[in-house]
GUMIGU-112294 format. One record per residue (C-alpha): x, y, z; residue in three letters. Coordinates in steps of 0.001 Angstrom, whole numbers, plus 500000, padded with zeros to 6 digits. Layout:
# residues N
XYZala/...
***
This chain:
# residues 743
514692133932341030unk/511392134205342380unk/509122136839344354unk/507126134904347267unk/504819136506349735unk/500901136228350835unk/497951137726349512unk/494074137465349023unk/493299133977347725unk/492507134659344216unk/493739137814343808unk/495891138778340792unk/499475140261342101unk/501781142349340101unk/505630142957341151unk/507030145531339325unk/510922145764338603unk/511857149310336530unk/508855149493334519unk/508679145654334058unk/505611144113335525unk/505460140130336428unk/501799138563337960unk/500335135835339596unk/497940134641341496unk/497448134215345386unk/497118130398345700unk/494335128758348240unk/496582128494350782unk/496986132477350463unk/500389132384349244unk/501914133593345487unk/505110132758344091unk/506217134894340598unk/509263134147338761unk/511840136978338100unk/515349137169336823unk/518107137241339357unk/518471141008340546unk/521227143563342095unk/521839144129344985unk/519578147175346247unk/516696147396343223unk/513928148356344484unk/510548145904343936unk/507238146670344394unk/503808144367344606unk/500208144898344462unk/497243142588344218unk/493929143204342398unk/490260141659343188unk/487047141811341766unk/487790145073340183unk/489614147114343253unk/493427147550343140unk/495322147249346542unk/498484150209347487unk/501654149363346586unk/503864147023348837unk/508073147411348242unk/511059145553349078unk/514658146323348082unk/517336143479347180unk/519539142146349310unk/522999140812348917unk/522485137132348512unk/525475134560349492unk/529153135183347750unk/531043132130346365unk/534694131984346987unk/536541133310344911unk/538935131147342300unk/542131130645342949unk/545266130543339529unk/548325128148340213unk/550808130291342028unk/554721129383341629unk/557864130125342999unk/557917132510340155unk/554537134298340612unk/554611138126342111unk/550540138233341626unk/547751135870342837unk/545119136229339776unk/541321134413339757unk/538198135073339482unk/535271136213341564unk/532239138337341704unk/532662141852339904unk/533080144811342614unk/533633142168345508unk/536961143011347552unk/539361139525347341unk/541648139285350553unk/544289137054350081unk/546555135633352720unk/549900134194352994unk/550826133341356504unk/549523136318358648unk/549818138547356183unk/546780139973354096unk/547262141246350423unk/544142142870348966unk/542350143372345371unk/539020144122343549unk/536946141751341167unk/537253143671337686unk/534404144630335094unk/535699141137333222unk/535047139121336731unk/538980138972336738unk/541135139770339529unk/545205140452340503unk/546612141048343525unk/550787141837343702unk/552541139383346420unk/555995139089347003unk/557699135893345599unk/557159132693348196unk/558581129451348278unk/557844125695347319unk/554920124647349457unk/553855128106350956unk/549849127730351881unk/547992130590350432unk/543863131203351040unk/541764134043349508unk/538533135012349693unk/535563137430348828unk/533242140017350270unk/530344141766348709unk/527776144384350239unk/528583143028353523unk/528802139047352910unk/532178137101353151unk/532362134267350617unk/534113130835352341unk/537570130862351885unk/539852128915348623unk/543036127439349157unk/545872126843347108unk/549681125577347502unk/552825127263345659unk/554480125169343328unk/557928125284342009unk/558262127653339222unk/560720127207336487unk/564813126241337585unk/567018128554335826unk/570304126251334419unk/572987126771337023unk/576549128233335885unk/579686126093334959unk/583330127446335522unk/586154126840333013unk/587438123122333373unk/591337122229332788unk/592558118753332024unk/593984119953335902unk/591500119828337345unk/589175116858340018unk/586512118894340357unk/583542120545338858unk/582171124452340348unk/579974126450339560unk/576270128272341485unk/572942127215341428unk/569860127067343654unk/570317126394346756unk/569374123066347935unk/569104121998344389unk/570795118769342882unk/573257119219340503unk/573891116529337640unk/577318117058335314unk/577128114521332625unk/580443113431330778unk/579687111276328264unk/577465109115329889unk/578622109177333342unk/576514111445335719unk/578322112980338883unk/575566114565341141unk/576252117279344019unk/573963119577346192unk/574068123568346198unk/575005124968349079unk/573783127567351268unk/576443130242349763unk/574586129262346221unk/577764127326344808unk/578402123790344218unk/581754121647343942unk/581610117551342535unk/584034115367342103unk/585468114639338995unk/588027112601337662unk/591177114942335368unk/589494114770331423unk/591225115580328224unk/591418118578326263unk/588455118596324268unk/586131116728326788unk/582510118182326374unk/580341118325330079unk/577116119230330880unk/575280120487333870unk/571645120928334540unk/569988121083338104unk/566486119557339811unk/564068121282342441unk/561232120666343755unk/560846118121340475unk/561764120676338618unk/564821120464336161unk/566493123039334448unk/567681123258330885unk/571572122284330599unk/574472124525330255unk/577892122990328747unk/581567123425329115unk/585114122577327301unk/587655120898329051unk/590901123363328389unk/594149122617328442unk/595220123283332692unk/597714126807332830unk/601185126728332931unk/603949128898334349unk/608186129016333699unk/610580131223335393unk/614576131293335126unk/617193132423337676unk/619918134757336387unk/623144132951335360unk/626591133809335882unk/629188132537333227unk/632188131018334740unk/631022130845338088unk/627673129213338100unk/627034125530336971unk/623501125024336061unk/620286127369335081unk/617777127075337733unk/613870127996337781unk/610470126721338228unk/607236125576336990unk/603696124852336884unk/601008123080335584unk/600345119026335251unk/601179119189331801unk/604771120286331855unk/606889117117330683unk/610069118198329406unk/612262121274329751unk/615384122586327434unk/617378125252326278unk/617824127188323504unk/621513129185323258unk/622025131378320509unk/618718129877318758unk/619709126303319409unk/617337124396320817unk/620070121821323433unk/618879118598324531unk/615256117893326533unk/615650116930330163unk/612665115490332045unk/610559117558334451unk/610985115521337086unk/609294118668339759unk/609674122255340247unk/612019123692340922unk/614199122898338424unk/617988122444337406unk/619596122459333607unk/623055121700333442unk/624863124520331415unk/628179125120332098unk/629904125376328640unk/626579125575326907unk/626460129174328242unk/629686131073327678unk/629515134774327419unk/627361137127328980unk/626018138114325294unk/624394134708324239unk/620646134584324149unk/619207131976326104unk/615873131017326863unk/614347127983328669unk/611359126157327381unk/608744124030328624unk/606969120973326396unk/603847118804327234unk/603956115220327036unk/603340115660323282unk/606164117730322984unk/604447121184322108unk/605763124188323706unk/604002125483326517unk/606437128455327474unk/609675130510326610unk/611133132250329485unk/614935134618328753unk/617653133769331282unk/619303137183332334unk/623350136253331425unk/625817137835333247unk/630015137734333113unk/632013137961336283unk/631873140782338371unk/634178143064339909unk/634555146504341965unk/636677148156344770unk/635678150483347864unk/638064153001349052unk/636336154772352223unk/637577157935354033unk/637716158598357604unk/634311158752359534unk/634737161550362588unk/632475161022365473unk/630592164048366457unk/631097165605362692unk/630321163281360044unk/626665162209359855unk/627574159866356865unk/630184157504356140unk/631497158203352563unk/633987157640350168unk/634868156009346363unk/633898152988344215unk/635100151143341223unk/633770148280338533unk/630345146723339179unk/629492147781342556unk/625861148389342389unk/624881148164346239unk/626620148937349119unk/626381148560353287unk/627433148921356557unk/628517146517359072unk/629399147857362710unk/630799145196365098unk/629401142501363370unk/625993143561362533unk/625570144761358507unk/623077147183358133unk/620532147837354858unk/621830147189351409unk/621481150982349553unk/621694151173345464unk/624922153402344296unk/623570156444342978unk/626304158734342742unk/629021157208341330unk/631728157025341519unk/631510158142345072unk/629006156378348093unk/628004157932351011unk/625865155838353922unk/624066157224356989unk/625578156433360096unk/625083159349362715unk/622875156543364537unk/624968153276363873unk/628722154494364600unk/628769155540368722unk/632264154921369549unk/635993155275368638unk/635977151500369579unk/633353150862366695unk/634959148137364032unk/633142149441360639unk/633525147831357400unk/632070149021354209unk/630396146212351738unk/629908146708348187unk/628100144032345939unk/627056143605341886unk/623638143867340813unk/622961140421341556unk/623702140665345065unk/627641139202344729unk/630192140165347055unk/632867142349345327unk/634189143951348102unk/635170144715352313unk/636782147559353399unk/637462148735357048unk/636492152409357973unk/638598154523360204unk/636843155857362854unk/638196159422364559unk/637459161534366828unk/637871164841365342unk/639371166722362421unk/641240168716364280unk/638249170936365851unk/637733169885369987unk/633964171268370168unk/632652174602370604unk/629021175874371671unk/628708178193368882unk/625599180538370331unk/622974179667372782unk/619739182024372700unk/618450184346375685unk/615708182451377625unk/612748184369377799unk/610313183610381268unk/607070182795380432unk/607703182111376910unk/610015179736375861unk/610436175996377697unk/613706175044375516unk/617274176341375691unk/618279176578372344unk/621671177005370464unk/624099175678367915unk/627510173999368084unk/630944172759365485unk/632875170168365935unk/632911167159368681unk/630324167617370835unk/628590165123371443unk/626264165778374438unk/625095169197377298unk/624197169812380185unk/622046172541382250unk/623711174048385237unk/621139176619387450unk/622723178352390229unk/625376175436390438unk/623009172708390373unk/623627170251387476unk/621154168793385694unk/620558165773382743unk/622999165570380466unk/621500164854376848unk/622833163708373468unk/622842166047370582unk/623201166565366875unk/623416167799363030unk/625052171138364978unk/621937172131366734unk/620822172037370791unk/617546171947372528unk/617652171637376209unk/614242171618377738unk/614221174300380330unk/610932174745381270unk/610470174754385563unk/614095174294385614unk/614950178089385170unk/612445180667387089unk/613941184447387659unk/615916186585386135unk/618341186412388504unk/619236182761387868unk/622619181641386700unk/622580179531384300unk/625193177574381612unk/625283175312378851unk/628239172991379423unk/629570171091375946unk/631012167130376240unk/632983165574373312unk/633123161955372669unk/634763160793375501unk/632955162717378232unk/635267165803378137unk/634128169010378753unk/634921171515376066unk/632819174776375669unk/631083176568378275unk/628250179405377502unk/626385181829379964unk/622576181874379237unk/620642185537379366unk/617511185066380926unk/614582187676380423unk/610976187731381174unk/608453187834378698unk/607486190917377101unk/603756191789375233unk/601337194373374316unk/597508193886372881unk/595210196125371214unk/591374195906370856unk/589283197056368000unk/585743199220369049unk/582795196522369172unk/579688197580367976unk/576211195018369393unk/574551193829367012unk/577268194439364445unk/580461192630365269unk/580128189001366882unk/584351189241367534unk/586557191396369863unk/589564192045367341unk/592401193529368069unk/596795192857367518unk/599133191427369494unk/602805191892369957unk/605653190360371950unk/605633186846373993unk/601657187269374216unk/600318183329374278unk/597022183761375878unk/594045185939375483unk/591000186309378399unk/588067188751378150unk/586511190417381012unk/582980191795381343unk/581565193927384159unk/584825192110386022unk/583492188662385448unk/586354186974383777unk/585097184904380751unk/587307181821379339unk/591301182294378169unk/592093181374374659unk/595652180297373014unk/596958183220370693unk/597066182225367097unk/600260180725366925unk/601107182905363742unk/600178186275363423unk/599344189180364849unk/596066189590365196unk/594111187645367457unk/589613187571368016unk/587543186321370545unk/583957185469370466unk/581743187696372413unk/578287187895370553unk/577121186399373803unk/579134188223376081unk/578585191482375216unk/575148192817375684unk/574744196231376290unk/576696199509375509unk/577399200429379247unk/579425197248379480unk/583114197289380679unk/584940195063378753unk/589061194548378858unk/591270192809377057unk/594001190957378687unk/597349189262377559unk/599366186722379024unk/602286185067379041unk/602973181135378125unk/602681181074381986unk/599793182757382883unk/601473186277383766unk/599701189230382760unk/601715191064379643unk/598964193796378788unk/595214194669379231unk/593210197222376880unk/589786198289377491unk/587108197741374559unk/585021200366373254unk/581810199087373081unk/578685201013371619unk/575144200338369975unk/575255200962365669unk/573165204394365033unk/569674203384363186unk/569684205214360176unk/566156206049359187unk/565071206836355453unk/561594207792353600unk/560029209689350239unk/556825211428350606unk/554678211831347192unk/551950214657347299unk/548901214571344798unk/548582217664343417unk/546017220276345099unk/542755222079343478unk/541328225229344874unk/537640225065345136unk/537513221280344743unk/539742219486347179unk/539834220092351033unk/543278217917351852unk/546603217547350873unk/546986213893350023unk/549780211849348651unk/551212208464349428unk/554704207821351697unk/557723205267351575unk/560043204170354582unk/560125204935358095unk/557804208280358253unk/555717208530361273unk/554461212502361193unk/553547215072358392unk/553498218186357948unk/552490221154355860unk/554466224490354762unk/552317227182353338unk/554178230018352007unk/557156229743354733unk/554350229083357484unk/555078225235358950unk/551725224172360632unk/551373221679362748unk/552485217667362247unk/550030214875361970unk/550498211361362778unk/550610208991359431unk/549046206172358910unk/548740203144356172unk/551110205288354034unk/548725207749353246unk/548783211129353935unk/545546213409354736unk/546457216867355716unk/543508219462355960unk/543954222539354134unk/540999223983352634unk/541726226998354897unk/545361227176354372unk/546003227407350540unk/543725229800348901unk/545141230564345654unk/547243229363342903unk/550372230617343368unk/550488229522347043unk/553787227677347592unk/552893224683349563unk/555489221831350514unk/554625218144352432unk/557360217231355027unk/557772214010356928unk/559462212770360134unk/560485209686361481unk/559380209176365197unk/562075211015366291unk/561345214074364882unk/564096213771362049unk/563159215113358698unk/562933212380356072unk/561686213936352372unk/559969217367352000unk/558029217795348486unk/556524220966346235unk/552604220462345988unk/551317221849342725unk/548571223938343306unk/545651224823340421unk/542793226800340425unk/538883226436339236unk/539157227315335530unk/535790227783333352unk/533778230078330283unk/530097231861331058unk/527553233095328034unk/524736234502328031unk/521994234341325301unk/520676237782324439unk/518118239133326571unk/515151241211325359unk/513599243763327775unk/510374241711327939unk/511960238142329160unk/512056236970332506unk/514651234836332838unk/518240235725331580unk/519846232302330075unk/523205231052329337unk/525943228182329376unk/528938227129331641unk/532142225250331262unk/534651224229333238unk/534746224486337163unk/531745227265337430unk/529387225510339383unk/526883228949339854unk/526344232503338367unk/525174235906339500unk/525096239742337923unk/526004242815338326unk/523617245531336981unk/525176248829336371unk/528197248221338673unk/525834246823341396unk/526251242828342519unk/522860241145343047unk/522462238535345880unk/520433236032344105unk/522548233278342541unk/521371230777340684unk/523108227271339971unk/524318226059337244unk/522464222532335925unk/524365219594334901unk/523996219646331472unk/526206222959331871unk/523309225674331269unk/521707228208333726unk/518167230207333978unk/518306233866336102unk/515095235063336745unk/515774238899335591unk/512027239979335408unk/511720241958338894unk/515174243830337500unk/513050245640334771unk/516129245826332447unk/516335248470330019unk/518369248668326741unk/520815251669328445unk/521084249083331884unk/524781247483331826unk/524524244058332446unk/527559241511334031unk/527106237516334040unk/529501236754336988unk/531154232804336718unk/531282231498340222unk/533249228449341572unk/531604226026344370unk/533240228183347160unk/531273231421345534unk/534480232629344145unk/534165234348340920unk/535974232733337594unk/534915234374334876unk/532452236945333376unk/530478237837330433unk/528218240952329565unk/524204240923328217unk/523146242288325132unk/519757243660326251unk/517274244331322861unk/513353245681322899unk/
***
């Protein structure tokens, strides 16, 4: 707040702030001291000291920044996302948590907030403050705990031992119940469980948790009345004793009946499940009965409906089951047979529901293998009750021994099965090749599939298809026709640049595909398995039109069925352009010009049937130099372009016109010397003819459109016949006009 510094010992100084001045005097000991107000930081100050009349120059200094206090620091809380204070306006406040730095400035109102992420209880935090260079010392602060939100409650039954619910974690939980406080800790999965011991419907409790010092406001809860639950068994008059079920719930203290809407006498719940004795309470299958639960107070809790059913009966009458024909045991029912099942030598099979009554039928291709077999069909109610056992017959045909029916040629290189079809008891086949027997396999539902594959390889083979019933019997022999595989392919024309596929058809036993290229043999795809048409991917392979490229089929084994060769070729680059000519003045322009579209690269000009030469073009513009090619009006002149290979593109009509304009002449008396007159139009000079004879002075016409022809030397008389002759720039004549010539 003050200016110091040394001068001359008496002398008056003056420091001068803006255009405030403040003075004092140079002490004895040659110093001066003048009190100012506190100052920004880079004002400039100036001194100067006066003595006995003379004025010293100016001395100046410019402020420095002084020291910075630290900033203030707000309470921060668990809840806080900013750090807010105060500190010097402009300065830059760096605060840190841990290592990490979060930065703000001091505003206009000397208040500053900086965003942070939430921290915890006890987190150290420091800021401080720098100004035109100086850092302030650093303030310090500690987070406190913020405010505890009231933790949650769950329902409470007069079940349950135990109050839940979540909270904080690590905070202390407090449930009140009357007066009694039970206290518990929040986990680290944010829930809490405290014991409690069972309360009455009704029962009010409270909860309320403490952090850090911190408690939260209290949430409440109702003690409920715990959940109960009641089944009932189905119940069988005149053969079962006693209704049967069970329960749930602590509060379940009695059970009864009600029959027909009589409620029968209460039993005790002694523990689920549960017995009532009914027999003679319940005595047709068409009462209405229900079983109902009571707490100790003897309301009703629940009301569950017995399903009552009378006695069942039903009868199975099954037919014969014929091994190597019948897939399905079957036969007829009667009464209240609902399910039915299979039992072969003493093991019963799934339970099925009748749906087709009043005949059954049950799957048993896979569970019936021999005569021996002892099958019994079972058929029960809908509640699960035995109503009936019958044995099934088991046979071995109906009459029909076994036949192979038709067996298909094998085809080499294609097929890998030996396929066919057969009636009646057969039960398995075998492959014979050239006398040698092979496996002999099960079959069945009336079809065969032998796998053949590297079993049978020529033509010349002989092979059979042997038939076995039942019992190992041989019954039907067939002779197999063996072929090889048999194939054509096509191939579509490939253009580069155009297709990316080789295309083509396919016909036959054809199961592979391979390109070849210049007779390197690229990869072999699988033929599409349905279809004929088949392509391969050769964008890559195919690179030039001089390439050889072949197609070639194969069998499932690799033998060559077919090759085609590919036409291969380059598409044809269709070039296109316009050409648009300006039109063309005689006497005032020297080119043909125009504009041009597309792929032209040369024009050319046609002159009344004459083509001259072509020019390259350029920019699309066209400049073609005809002043000495098209001399009048009805010249028919036509622009032509070419693409680089000399094709014609566009050929256009120019329209030709030709220097149109008027000539006067003011009368002329004998004693004038210049003849004078105006022009229009495209006459650009004039001349005369005098009596028939064309003078060879021309004079030009000005640019305000008149002339002046010095005549004098002529000595024109009133009998001379005088011409005004129009010329164009190029000296051609336009137009004329004759004198009148007075004394």
């Amino acid at each position: 707040t003050t200016v110091t510094g040394t001068g001359v010992v008496g002398a008056t100084v003056t420091v001068t702030i803006g255009s405030v001045p403040y003075t004092g005097t140079v002490a004895a000991n040659g110093n001066y001291s003048i009190t100012i107000p506190k100052q920004a930081f880079g004002t400039a100050i100036t001194a100067k000291q006066a003595l006995n009349g003379k004025t010293s120059n100016t001395a100046s200094k410019t402020v420095t920044q002084g020291t910075v206090a630290a900033p203030i620091i707000n309470a921060v809380t668990t809840d806080s996302t900013t750090v807010t204070g105060t500190g010097v306006v402009g300065a830059t406040v760096t605060v840190t948590i841990g290592s990490v730095p979060y930065t703000g400035t001091v505003a206009a109102n000397g208040n500053y907030s900086i965003t942070i992420p939430k921290q915890v209880f006890g987190t150290a935090i420091t800021a401080k403050q720098a100004l035109n260079g100086k850092t302030s010392n650093t303030a310090n602060t500690t987070v406190t705990q913020g405010t505890v939100a009231a933790p949650t409650i769950n329902a409470v039954t007069t079940d349950d031992t135990t109050v839940k619910g979540t909270g904080v974690v690590g905070a202390t939980v407090t449930v009140t119940i009357g007066s009694a406080p039970y206290t518990g800790t929040v986990a680290a999965n944010g829930t809490y469980s405290i014991t409690i011991p069972k309360q009455a419907a009704g029962t009010v409790i409270s909860a309320k948790q403490t952090l850090n010092s911190k408690t939260s406001n209290s949430v409440n809860t109702t003690v409920t009345a715990g959940q109960t639950t009641l089944t009932a068994n189905g119940f069988t008059v005149g053969a079962d004793n006693y209704i049967k079920g069970t329960y749930t719930g602590g509060s379940v203290a009695k059970l009864a009946i009600e029959v027909n809407g009589t409620v029968l006498q209460k039993i005790t719940a002694e523990g689920s499940p549960y017995q009532y004795y009914a027999k003679g309470k319940v005595t047709a299958a068409t009462d209405q009965v229900y079983v109902i639960s009571y707490n100790a107070n003897g309301d009703q809790l629940k009301r569950v409906k017995v399903d009552v059913r009378g006695l069942t009966a039903g009868t199975l009458t099954p037919s014969t089951y014929y091994m190597g024909d019948d897939n399905y045991v079957s036969g007829t029912l009667t009464g209240d047979i609902a399910k039915f099942s299979l039992t072969v030598n003493g093991t019963e099979y799934m339970k099925v529901d009748v749906t087709t009554a009043p005949t059954f039928r049950y799957y048993a291709n896979n569970l019936i293998r021999s005569l021996t077999d002892i099958v019994t069909v079972n058929g029960y109610d809908s509640a699960g009750k035995l109503l009936d056992s019958k044995p099934v017959t088991v046979g071995q045909d109906r009459g029909n021994p076994g036949t192979i029916a038709t067996v298909a040629p094998f085809k080499l290189g294609k097929d890998s099965y030996v396929t066919g079809t057969y009636t009646g008891d057969v039960a398995k086949v075998e492959l014979q090749v050239n006398d040698t027997i092979l496996q002999r396999i099960s079959v069945k539902d009336g079809a065969i599939k032998y796998y053949a594959k590297g079993k049978i390889t020529a033509t010349t083979d002989v092979v059979k298809l042997i038939g076995y019933n039942t019992a190992g019997v041989a019954v039907s022999t067939k002779l197999i026709t063996v072929n090889n595989a048999d194939g054509s392919i096509t191939a579509n024309p490939y253009v580069i640049g155009t297709d990316s596929y080789v295309k083509g058809t396919y016909t036959g036993d054809v199961a592979k595909i391979s390109l070849t290229v210049n007779g390197d043999k690229k990869q072999t795809i699988n033929a599409p398995v349905s279809g004929s048409n088949y392509q391969y991917y050769a964008k890559s392979l195919i690179t030039a039109a001089t390439d050889v490229v072949v197609v070639t089929a194969y069998d499932a084994t690799g033998g060559v069925l077919d090759t085609t060769t590919v036409s291969v070729s380059k598409p044809a680059v269709v070039t296109t352009g316009t050409v648009t000519p300006s039109a063309y003045k005689i006497g005032t322009n020297a080119y043909v010009d125009g504009t041009y579209t597309g792929d032209v690269a040369k024009v050319a000009l046609e002159v009344n049937g004459v083509l001259y030469d072509s020019i390259p073009a350029r920019d699309n513009a066209i400049h073609y130099y005809a002043k000495t090619l098209i001399t009048a009006k009805s010249d028919v002149v036509n622009v032509l372009v070419y693409d680089a290979a000399g094709k014609e593109l566009d050929k256009k009509r120019v329209t030709i016109t030709a220097p149109e304009g008027t000539v006067t002449a003011n009368t002329l008396k004998t004693t004038d010397s210049y003849l004078t007159g105006s022009a229009t139009g495209d006459v650009a000079k004039v001349t005369l003819t005098v009596n028939g004879v064309k003078q060879t002075s021309i004079t030009v016409v000005q640019a305000d459109g008149t002339y002046k022809y010095f005549v004098k030397s002529l000595a024109l008389t009133t009998a001379d016949v005088v011409t005004v002759l129009g010329l164009d720039s190029r000296g051609n004549e336009i137009t004329t006009t004759t004198v009148t010539i007075t004394n």
